[in-house]
VONU-946143 format. One line per 5 residues: their letters; for each residue x, y, z of N, C-alpha, C, O. Coordinates in steps of 0.001 Angstrom, whole numbers, plus 500000, padded with zeros to 6 digits. Layout:
a = X/Y/Z/X/Y/Z/X/Y/Z/X/Y/Z; ... $
//
This chain:
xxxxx = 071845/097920/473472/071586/096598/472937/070429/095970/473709/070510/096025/474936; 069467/095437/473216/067930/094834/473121/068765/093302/474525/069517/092391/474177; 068404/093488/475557/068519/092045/476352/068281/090806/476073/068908/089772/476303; 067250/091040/475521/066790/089725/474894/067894/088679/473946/068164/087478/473985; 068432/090072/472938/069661/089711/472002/070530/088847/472619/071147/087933/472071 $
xxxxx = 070561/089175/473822/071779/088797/474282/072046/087620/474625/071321/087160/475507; 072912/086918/474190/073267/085357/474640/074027/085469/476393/075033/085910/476950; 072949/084853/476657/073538/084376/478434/074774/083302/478608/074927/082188/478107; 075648/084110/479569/076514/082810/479775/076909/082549/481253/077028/083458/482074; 077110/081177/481539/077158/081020/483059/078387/080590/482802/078795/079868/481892 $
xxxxx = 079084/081231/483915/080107/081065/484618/080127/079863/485680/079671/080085/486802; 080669/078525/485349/080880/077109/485751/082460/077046/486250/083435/077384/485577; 082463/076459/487775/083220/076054/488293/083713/074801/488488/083223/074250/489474; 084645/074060/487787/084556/072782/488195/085709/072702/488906/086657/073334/488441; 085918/071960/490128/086692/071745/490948/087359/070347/490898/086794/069290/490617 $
xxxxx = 088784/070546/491253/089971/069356/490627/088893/067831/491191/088751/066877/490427; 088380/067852/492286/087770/066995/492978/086795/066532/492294/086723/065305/492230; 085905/067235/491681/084675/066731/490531/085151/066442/489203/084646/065694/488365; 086392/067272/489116/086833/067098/487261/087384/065391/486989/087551/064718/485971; 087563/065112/488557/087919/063583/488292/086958/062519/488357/087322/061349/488475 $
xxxxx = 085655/062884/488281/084761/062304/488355/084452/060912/489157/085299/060449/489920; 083376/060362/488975/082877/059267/489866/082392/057898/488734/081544/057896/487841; 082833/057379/488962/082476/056291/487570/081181/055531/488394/081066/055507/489619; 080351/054991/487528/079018/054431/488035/078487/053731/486832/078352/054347/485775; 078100/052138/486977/077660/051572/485639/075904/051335/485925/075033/050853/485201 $
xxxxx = 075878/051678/486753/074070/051523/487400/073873/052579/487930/074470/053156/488839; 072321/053042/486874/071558/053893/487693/070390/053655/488096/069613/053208/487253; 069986/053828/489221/068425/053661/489622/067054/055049/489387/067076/056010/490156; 066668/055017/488993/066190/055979/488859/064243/055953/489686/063528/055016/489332; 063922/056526/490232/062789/056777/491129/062249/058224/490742/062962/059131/490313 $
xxxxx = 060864/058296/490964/060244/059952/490917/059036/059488/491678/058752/058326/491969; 058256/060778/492000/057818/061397/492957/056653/062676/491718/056971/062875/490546; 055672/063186/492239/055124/063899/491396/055720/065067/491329/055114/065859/490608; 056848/065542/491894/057460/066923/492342/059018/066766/491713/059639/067740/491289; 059523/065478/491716/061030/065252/491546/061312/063756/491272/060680/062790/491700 $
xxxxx = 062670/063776/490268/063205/062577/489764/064217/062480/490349/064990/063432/490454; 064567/060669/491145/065643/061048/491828/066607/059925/491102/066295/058748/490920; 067718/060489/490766/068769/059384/490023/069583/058574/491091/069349/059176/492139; 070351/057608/491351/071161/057355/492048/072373/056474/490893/072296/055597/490034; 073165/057105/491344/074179/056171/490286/075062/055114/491543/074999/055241/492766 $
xxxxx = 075667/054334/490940/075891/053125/491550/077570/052159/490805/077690/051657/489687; 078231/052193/491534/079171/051363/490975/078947/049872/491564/079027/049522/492741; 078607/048994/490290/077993/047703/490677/079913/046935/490036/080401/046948/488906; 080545/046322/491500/081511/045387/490847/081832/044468/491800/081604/044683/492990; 082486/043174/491283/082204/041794/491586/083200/041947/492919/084212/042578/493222 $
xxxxx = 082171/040850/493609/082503/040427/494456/082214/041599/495844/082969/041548/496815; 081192/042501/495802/080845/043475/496870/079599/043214/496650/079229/043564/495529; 078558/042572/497514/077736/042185/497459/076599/042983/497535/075553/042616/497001; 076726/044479/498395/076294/045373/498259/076668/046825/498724/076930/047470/499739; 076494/046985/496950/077530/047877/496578/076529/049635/497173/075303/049735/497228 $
xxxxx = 077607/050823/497544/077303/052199/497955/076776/052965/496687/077293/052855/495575; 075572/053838/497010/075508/054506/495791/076545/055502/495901/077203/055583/496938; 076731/056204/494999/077802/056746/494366/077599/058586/494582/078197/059263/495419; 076914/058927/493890/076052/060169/493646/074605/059567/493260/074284/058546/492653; 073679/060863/493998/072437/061215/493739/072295/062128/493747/072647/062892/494645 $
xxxxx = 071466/062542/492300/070759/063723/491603/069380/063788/491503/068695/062876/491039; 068841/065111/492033/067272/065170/492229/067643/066146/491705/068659/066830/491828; 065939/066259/490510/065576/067274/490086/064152/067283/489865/063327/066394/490071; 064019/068415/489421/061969/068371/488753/061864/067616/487777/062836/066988/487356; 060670/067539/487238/060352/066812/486248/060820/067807/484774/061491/067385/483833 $
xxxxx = 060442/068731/484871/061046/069348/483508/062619/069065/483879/062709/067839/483829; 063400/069392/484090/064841/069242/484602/064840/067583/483977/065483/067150/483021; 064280/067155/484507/064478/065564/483473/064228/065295/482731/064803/064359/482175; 062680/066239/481931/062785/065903/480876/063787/066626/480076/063910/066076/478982; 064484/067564/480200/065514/068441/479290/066367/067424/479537/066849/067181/478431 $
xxxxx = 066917/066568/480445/068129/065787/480535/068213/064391/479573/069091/063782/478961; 066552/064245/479853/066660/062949/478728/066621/063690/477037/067031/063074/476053; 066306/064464/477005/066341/064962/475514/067779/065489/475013/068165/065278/473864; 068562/066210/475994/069792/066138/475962/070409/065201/475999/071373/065442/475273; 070515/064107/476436/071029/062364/476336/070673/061799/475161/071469/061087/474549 $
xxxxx = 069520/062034/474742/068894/061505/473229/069883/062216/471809/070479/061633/470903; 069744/063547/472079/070972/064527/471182/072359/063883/471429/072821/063144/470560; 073065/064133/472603/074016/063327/472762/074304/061981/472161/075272/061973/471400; 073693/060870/472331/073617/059992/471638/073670/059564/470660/074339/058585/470329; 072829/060346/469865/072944/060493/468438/074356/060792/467544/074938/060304/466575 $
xxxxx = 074576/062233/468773/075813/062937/468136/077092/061190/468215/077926/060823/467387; 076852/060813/469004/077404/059825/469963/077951/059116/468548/079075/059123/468047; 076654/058477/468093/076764/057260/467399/077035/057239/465820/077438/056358/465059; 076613/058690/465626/076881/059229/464065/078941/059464/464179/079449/059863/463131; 079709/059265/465128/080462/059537/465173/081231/057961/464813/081727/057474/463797 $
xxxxx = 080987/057403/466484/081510/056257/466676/081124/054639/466518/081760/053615/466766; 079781/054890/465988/078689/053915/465411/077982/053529/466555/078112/054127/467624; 077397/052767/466431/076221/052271/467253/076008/051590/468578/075798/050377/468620; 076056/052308/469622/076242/051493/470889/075398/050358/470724/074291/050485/470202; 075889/049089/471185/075516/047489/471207/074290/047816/472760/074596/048409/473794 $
xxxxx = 073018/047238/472435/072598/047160/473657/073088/046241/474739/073358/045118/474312; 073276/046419/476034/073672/046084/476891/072683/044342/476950/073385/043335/477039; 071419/044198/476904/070997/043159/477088/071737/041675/475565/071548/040472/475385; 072437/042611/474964/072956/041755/473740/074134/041218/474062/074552/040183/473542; 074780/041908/474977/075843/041433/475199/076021/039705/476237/075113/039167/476871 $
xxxxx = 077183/039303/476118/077648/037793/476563/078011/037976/477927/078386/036941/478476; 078003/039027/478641/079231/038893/479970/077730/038868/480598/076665/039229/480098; 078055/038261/481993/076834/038674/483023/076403/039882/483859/077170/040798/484157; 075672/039843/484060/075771/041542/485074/076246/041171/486057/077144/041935/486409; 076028/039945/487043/076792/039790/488484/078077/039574/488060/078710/038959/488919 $
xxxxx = 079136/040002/486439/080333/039769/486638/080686/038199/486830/081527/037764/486044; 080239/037452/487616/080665/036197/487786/080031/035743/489425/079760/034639/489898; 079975/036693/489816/080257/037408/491332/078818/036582/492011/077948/035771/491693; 079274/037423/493154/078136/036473/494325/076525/037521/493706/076808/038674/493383; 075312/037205/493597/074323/038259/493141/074155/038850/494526/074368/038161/495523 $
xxx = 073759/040179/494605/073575/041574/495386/072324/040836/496398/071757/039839/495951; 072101/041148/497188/070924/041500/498107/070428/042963/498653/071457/043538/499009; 069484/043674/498838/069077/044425/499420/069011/044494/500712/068487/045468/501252 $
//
């Protein structure tokens, strides 16, 4: 059989510790001419300044496949469950109510 034919498959480990994931409603995102660096962030009231969470660096292709995969996703997303509301439309505040963040 021709290699090429062949559909590749990776073998993924997810561990009980990651399968429970990290919730994060802010991401920061920064790049570099070599790498994009994400930081996700759980922003909630009344912690004035809040720990990032996880950070993900990758190349620039690596991000761009991620945003095009997020764009697919999305779609699939919304043809399902209708139309995510943009966040700037919404009534609640981002500081929650809360004291605003400092750096």
């Amino acid at each position: 059989m021709d290699n090429q034919n062949q559909e590749q498959q990776i073998n993924i480990e997810l561990t009980e510790e990651m399968a429970d994931g990290t919730y994060a409603n802010l991401a920061i995102i920064n790049h570099s001419f070599a790498e994009f660096v994400v930081d996700y962030i759980n922003l909630m009231p009344g912690i004035p300044k809040p720990k990032v969470k996880s950070r993900i660096i990758m190349t620039p292709q690596h991000a761009k496949k991620f945003m095009l995969a997020m764009i697919d996703n999305i779609k699939r997303y919304e043809s399902q469950f209708g139309v995510i509301k943009d966040p700037e439309q919404n009534s609640l505040p981002f500081t929650f109510g809360g004291p605003t963040a400092e750096a």
